[in-house]
C-alpha positions as CSV (number, residue, x, y, z in Angstrom):
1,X,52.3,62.1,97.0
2,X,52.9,62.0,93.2
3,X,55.3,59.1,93.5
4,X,52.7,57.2,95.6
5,X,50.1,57.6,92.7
6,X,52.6,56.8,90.1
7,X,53.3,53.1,92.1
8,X,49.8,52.5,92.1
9,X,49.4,52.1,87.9
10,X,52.4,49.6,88.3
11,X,51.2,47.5,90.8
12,X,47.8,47.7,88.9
13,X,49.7,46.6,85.5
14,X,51.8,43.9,87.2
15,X,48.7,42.5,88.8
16,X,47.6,42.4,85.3
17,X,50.8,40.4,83.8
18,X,50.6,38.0,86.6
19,X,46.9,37.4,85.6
20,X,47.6,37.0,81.9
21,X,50.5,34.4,82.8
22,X,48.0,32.5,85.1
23,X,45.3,32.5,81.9
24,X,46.0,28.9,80.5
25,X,43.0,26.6,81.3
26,X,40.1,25.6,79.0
27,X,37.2,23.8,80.6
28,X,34.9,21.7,78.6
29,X,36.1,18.9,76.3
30,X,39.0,19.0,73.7
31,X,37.2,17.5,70.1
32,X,38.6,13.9,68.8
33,X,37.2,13.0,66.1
34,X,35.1,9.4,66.6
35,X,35.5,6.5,64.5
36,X,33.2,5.2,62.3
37,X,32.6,1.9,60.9
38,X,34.1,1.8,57.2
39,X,34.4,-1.3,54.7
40,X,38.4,-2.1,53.5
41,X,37.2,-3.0,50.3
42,X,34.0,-1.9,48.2
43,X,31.5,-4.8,47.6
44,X,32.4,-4.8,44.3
45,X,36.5,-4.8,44.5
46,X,36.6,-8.6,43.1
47,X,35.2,-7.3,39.4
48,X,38.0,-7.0,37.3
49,X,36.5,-3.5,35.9
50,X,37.1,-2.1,39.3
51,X,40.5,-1.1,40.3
52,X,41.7,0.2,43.9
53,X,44.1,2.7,42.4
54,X,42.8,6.2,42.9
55,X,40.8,7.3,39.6
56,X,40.8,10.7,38.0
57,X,39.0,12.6,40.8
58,X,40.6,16.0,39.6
59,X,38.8,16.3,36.3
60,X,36.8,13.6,36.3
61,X,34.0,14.2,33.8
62,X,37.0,13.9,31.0
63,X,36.2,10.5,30.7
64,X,33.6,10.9,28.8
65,X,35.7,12.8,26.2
66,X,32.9,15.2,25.7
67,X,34.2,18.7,25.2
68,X,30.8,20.5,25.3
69,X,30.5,18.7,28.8
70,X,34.0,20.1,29.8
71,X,33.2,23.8,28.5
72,X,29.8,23.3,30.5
73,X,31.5,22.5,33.5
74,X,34.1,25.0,33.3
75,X,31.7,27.9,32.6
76,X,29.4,26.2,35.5
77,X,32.4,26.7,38.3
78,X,32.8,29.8,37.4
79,X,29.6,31.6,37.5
80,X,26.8,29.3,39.3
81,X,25.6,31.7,41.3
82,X,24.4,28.8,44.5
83,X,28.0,28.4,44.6
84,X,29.0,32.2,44.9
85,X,27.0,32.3,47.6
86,X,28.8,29.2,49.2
87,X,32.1,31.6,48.6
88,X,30.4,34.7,50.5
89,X,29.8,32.7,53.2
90,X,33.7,32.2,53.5
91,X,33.7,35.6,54.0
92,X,31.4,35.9,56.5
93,X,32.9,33.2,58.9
94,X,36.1,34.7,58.7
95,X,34.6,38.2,59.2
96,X,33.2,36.2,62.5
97,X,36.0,34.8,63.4
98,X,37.4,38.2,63.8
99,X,34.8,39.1,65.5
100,X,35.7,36.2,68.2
101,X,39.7,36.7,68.1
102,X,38.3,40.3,69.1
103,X,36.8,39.0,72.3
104,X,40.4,37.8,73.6
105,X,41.7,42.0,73.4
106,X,40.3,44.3,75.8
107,X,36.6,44.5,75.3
108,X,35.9,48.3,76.7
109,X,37.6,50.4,74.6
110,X,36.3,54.0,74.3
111,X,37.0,57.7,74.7
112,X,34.3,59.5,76.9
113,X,33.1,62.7,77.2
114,X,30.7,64.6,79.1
115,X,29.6,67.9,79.4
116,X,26.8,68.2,82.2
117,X,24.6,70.7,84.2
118,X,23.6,69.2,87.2
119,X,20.9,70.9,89.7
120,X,19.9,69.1,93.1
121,X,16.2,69.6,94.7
122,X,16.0,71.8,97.5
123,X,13.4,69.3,98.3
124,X,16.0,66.6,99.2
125,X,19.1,68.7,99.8
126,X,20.6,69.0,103.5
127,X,18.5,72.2,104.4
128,X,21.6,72.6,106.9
129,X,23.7,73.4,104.3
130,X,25.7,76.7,104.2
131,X,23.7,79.2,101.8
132,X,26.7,79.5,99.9
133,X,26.1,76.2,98.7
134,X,25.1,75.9,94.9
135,X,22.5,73.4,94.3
136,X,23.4,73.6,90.7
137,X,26.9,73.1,89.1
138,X,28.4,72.0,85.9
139,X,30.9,68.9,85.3
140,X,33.4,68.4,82.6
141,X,35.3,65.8,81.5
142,X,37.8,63.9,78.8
143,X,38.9,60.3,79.7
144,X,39.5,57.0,78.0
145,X,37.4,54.0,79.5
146,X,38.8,50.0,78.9
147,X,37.7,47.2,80.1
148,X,39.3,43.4,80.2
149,X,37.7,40.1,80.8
150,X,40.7,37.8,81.1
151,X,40.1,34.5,79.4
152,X,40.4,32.5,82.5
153,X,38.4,29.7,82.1
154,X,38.9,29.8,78.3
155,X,35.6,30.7,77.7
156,X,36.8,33.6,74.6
157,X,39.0,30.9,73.6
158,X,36.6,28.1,73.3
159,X,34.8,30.8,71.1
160,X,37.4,31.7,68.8
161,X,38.1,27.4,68.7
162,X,34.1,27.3,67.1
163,X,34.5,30.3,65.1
164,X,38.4,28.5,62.9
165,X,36.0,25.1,62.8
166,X,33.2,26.7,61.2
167,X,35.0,28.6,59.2
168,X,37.0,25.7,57.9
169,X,33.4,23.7,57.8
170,X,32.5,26.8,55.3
171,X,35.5,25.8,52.9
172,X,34.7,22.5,53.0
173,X,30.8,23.3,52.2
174,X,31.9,25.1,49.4
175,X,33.7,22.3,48.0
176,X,30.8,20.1,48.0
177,X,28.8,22.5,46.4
178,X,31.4,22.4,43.6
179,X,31.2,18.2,43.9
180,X,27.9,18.6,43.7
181,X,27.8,21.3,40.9
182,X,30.1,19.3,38.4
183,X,27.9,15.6,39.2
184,X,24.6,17.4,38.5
185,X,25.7,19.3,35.0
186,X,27.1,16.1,33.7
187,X,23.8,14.4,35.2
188,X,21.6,17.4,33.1
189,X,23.8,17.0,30.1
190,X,23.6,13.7,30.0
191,X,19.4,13.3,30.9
192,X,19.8,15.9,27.7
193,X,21.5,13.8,25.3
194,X,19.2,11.0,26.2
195,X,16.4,12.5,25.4
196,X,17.8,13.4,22.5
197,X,18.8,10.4,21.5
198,X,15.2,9.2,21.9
199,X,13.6,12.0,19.7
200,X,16.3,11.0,16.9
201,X,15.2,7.1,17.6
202,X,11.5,8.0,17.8
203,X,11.4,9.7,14.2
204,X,13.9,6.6,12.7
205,X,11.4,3.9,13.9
206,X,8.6,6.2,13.0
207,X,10.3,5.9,9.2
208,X,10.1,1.8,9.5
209,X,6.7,2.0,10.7
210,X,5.4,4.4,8.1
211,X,6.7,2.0,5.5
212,X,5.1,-0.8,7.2
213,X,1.9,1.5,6.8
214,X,2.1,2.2,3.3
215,X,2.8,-1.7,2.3
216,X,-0.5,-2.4,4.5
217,X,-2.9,0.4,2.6
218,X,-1.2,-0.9,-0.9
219,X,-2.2,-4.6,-0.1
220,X,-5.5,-3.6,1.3
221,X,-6.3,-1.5,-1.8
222,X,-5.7,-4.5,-4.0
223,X,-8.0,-6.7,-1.3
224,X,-5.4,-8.7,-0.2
225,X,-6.1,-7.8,3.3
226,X,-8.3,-6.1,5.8
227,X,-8.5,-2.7,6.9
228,X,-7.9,-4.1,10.1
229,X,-4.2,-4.0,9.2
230,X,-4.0,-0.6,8.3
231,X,-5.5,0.9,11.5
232,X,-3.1,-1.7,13.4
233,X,-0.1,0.0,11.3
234,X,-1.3,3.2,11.4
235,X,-1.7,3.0,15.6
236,X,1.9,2.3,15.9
237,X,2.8,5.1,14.2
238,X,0.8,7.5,15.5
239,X,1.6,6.3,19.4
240,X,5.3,7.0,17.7
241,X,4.6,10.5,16.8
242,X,2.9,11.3,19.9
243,X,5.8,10.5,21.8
244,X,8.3,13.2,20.2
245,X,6.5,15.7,21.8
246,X,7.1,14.5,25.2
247,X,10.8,13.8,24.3
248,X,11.2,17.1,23.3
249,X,9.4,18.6,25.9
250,X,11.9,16.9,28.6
251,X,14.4,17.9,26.1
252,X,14.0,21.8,26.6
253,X,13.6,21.5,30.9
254,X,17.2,19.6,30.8
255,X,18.5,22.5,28.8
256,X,16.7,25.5,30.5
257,X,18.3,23.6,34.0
258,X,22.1,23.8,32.3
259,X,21.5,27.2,32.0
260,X,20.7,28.5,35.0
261,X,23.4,26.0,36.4
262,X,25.4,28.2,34.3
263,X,24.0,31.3,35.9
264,X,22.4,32.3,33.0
265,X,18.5,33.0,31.8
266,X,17.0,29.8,29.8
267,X,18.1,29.6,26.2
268,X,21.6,31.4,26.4
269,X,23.9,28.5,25.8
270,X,22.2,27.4,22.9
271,X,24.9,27.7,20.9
272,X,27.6,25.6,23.6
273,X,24.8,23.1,23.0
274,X,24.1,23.2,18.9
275,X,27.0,20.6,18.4
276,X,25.3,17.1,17.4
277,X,26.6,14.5,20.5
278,X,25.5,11.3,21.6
279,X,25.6,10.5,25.1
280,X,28.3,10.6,26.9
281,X,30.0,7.3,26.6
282,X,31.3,5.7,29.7
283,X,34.7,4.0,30.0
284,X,34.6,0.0,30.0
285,X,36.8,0.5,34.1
286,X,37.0,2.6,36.8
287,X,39.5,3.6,39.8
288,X,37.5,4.1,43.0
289,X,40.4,4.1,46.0
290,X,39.6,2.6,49.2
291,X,36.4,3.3,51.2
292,X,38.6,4.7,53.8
293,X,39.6,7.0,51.2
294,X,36.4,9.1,51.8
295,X,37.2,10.4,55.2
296,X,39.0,13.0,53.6
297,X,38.2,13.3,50.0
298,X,34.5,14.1,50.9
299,X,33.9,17.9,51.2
300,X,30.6,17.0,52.9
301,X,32.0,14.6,55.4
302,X,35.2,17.2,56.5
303,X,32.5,19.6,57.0
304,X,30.1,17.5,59.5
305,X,33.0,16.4,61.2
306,X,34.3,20.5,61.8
307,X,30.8,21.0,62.7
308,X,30.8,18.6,65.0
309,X,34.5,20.2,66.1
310,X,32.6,23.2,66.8
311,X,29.4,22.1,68.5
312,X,32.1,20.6,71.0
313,X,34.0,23.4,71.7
314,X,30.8,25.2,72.3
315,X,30.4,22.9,75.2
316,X,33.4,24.3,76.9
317,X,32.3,28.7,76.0
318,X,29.1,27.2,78.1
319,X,30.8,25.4,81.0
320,X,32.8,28.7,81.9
321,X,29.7,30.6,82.6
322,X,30.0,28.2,85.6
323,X,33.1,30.3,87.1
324,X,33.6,33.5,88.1
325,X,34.4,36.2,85.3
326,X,37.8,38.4,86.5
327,X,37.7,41.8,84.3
328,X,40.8,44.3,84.8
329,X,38.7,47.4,84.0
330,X,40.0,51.3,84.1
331,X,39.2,54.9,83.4
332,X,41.7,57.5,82.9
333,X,40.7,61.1,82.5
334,X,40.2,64.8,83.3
335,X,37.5,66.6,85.2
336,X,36.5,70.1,86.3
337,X,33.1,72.1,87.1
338,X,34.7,75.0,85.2
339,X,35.3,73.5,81.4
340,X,38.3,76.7,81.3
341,X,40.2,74.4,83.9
342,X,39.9,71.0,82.6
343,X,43.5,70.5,81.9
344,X,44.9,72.7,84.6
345,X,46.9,70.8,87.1
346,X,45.0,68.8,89.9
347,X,42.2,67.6,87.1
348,X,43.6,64.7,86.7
349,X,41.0,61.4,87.5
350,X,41.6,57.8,87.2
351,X,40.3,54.6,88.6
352,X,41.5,51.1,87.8
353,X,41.1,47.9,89.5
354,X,40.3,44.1,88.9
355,X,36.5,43.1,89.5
356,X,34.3,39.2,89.6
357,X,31.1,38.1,88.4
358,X,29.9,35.1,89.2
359,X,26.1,34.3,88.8
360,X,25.9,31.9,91.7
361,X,22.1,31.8,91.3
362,X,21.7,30.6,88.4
363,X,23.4,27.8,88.4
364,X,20.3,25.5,87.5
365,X,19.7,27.9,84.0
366,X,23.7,27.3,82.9
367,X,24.2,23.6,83.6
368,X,20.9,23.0,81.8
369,X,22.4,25.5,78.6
370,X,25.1,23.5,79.0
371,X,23.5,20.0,78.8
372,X,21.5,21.2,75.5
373,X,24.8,22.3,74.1
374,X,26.3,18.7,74.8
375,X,23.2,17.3,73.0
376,X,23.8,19.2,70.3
377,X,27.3,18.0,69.9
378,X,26.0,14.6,70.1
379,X,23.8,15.3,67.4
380,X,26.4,16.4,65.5
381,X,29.1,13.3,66.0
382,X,25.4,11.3,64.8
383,X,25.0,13.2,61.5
384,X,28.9,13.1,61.2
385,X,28.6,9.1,61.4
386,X,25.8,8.9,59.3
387,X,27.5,10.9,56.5
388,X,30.2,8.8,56.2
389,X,27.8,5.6,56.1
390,X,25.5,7.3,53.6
391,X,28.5,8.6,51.4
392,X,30.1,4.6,51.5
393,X,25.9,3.6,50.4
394,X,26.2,6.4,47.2
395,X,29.6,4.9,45.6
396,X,28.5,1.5,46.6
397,X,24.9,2.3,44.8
398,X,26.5,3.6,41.5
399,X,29.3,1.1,41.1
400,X,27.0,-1.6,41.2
401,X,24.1,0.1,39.0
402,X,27.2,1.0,36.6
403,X,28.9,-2.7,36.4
404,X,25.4,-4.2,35.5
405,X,24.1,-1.8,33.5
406,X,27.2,-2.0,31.6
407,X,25.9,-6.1,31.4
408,X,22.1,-4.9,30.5
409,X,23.5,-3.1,27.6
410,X,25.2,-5.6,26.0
411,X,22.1,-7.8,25.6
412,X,20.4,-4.9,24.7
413,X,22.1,-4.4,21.8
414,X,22.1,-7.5,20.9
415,X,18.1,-7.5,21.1
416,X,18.3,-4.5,19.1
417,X,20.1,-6.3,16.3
418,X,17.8,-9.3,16.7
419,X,14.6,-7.1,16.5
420,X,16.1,-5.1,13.2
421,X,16.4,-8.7,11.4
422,X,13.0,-9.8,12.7
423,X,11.5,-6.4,11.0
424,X,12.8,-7.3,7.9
425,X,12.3,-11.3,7.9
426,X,8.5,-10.1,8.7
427,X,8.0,-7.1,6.1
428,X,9.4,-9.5,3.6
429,X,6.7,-12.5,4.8
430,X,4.0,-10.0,4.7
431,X,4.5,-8.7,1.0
432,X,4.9,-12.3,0.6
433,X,1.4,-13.2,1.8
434,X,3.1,-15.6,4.2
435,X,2.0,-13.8,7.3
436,X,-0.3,-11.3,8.9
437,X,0.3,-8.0,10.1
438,X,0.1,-8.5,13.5
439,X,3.7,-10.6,12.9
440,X,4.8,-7.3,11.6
441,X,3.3,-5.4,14.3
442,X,4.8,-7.0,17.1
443,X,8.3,-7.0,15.7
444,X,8.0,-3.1,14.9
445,X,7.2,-2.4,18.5
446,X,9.2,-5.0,20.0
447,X,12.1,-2.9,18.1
448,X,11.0,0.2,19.3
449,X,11.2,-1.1,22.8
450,X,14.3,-2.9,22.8
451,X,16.0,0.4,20.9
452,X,14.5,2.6,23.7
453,X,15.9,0.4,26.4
454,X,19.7,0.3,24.6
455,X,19.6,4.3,24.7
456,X,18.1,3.9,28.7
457,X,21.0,1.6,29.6
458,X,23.7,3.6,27.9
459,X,22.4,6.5,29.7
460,X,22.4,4.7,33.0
461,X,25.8,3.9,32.7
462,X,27.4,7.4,32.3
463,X,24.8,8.6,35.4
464,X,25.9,5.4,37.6
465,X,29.2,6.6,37.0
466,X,28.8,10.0,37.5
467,X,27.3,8.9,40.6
468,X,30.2,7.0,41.5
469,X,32.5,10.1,41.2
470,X,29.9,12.2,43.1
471,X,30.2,9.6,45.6
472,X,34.0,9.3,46.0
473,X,33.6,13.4,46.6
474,X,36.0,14.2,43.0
475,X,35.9,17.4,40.8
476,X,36.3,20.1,44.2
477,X,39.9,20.1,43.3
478,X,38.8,22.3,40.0
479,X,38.7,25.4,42.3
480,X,42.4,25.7,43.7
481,X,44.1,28.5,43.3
482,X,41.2,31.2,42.0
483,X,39.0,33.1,44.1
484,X,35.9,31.5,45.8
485,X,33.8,35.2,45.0
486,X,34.5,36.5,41.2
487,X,36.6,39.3,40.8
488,X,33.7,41.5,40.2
489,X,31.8,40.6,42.8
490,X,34.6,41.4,45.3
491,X,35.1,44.8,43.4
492,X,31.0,45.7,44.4
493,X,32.0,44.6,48.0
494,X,35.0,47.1,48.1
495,X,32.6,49.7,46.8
496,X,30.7,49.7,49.6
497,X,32.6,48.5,53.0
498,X,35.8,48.5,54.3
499,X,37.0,44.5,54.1
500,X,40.7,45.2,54.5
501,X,42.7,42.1,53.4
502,X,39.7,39.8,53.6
503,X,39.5,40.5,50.1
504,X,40.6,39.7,47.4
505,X,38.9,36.4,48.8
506,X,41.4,33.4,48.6
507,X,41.0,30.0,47.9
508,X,40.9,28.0,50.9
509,X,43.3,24.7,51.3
510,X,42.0,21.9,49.8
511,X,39.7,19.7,51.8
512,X,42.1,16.8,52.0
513,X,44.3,18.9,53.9
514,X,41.8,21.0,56.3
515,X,43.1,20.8,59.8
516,X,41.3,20.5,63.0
517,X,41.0,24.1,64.8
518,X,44.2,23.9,67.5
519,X,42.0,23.3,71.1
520,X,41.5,26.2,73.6
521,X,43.7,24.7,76.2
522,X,46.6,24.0,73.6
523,X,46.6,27.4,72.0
524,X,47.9,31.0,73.0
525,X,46.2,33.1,75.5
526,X,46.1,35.5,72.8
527,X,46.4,35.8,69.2
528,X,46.9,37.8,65.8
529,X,43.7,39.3,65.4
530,X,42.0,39.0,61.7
531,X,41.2,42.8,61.1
């Protein structure tokens, strides 16, 4: 008798190997990624200023030769706090893809107890029963429940296949947030040097006009002239004055912005900033690659497209709730009505055996869930496309904006030089008695304009090029080989939960190198869970 129970665990367990060995097929679509329409050459590839050669993405923002940009930046990557929070969610999708490599191991698995006092109702009790029947007894027991849904139809793995995309989707996410980061303190810095630049500007033609002023009162004083020529002057120079204010108003938002791109409170990087710089001067040439280039250099792309990666192997986790579920389930145990003899011999109680689902009735609710889930799939292979044609449209709108700008400013400055002389020619003509004011008037605020617009074109340049590396996806690169959550921050973590070896937190591969999550019906039945 013992020997017939012993054979009946083995042919349970082998029933289960030759189930496992049979688990292999994934339904629902394996993810290739679709090809999009991409230029071989920018629009701009014939200008000589333009170069094919890969440019310095790395550390891009060096070519301003600005070091208060590059401490900026440096302190930025390092304590934004948008961008810790791009790290934390790291840790989250690989906390939840643990949660889904989970799913593939035995899903029931728990001790039981029970301790229970059970009385029947003479009411409904067999009133034929011998009176030596007890309506109320006790029950005991100690046993180990598990349960097994075997992956048959890939469903756990499909699962699993979402979970490693989004995960990877996270690291790529992160990296734009660092792309985007870097672009938009060198875009703050610079807005900030232009305004700057304008306030210094603002009180040197404030100077000219003031001595403009002064030669009008003396010669209308001595009646050589109107007063009509002094309130002229004296307009000019007041609209001047008025505008400093507003210049330094702007001024103060761009700076309170870099701080709190810094992660800290409005006015704490004064001193980073107290250094007197111009701004940031762009180079005459630039290295932009080849459009194709941007497939994997752009964080933001390699994240739609492992989106997408997910959103199809979602399709497949929905499609299996078409078939039957097989679950090898089992309880193992001791029971007794007398808790003194619940581990004397005969107590022994087990059951195990394999069991089906399949939800035959609602077939009509699934295959819709699983027509919505292949519209969202398609949704994401649409954004996926229109990423890459937006992010070819943003390097193609700053290289141009940056070659002519680069134009603009050249005749700018040589308006600039033009108005200076014609200042002077006319200041001379009007202590002369040669000419009027207005002569005077209009060359002042021609200069004023024409000095405004140089500083408006230089600072165009440097953000058209900025653009242009924002565009081409550079400066993520910054990140490898430190910790997407600071050191502290994973030390408060620790404090409080359990993360095992998910922390410390490492950096994840670079985005040029993220790999498509291996498909259900290529990888192992099981694998190394992430605990």
């Amino acid at each position: 008798m013992l020997a017939k129970r012993a054979r009946r665990p083995a042919r349970a367990a082998g029933l289960l190997g030759l189930t496992i060995l049979t688990v292999g097929c994934a339904v629902g679509p394996d993810f290739v990624p679709p090809e999009v329409p991409v230029n071989e050459d920018w629009l701009e590839h014939r200008d000589r200023r333009v170069s094919e050669h890969s440019g310095p993405h790395l550390y891009w923002w060096k070519v301003f030769k600005d070091p208060t940009l590059d401490r900026l930046i440096e302190i930025a990557s390092e304590q934004n706090l948008p961008l810790q929070v791009s790290g934390l969610r790291i840790l989250e999708s690989r906390a939840q893809l643990g949660v889904a490599v989970g799913e593939l191991f035995p899903q029931v698995q728990q001790g039981t107890g029970l301790a229970q006092e059970n009385l029947l109702s003479s009411r409904v009790a067999n009133q034929n029963l011998p009176v030596f029947f007890r309506h109320n007894f006790p029950i005991y027991s100690l046993g180990f429940q598990a349960g097994w849904e075997l992956d048959f139809w890939g469903r756990l793995r499909r699962n699993v296949e979402a979970a490693d995309a989004k995960l990877l989707a996270t690291a790529a996410d992160y990296d734009n947030a660092l792309v985007s980061l870097t672009a938009e303190v060198a875009r703050d810095y610079t807005w900030m040097r232009t305004y700057e630049a304008l306030i210094r500007l603002a009180h040197e033609n404030a100077k000219v006009q003031k001595e403009g002023l002064d030669v009008a009162e003396s010669r209308f004083r001595n009646g050589a002239v109107s007063e009509l020529d002094v309130t002229q002057a004296r307009t000019l120079l007041e609209s001047t004055l008025a505008s400093i204010p507003e210049y330094q108003s702007e001024w103060q938002k761009y700076k309170n912005a870099l701080s709190v791109l810094l992660g800290r409170p409005p006015g704490a990087i004064e001193s980073l900033l107290c250094r007197p710089a111009g701004i940031p001067s762009a180079p005459k040439s630039i290295g932009v690659g080849l459009p194709a280039n941007l497939l994997r250099r752009r964080p933001d792309i390699r994240a739609a497209e492992l989106a997408a990666a997910a959103e199809s192997a979602r399709i497949g986790a929905a499609e299996a709730e078409l078939y039957p579920r097989f679950v090898l389930s089992g309880e193992v145990g001791v029971q007794a009505s007398d808790v003194h003899k619940l581990f004397a011999p005969h107590s022994l109680a087990y059951t195990l055996g394999p069991t089906f689902t399949w939800p035959i009735l609602n077939y009509g609710q699934i295959t819709n869930n699983v027509r919505a889930q292949d519209a969202r799939f398609q949704q994401a292979l649409t954004n996926y496309e229109q990423t890459v044609l937006s992010a070819q449209r943003e390097v193609e709108d700053g290289l141009i904006g940056y070659l002519k700008e680069q134009e603009s400013a050249v005749n700018y400055q040589r308006a600039v030089e033009a108005a200076l002389e014609s200042v002077r020619l006319s200041m001379i003509q009007y202590r002369e008695g040669a000419t009027d004011y207005l002569r005077v008037l209009n060359s002042q605020t021609s200069l004023l304009q024409q000095r405004n617009r140089l500083v408006e074109a230089r600072s165009t340049i440097a953000l058209n090029l900025i653009g242009v590396y924002r565009g081409l996806g550079g400066g993520w690169e910054i990140r490898n080989g430190k910790p997407v959550v600071p050191i502290e921050v994973q030390a408060d973590m620790a404090s409080r939960t359990n993360w095992g070896d998910l922390l410390p937190a490492p950096s994840p591969p670079p985005t040029d190198a993220l790999p498509l999550p291996t498909p259900a019906g290529a990888a192992p039945a099981l694998r190394p869970p992430d605990w």
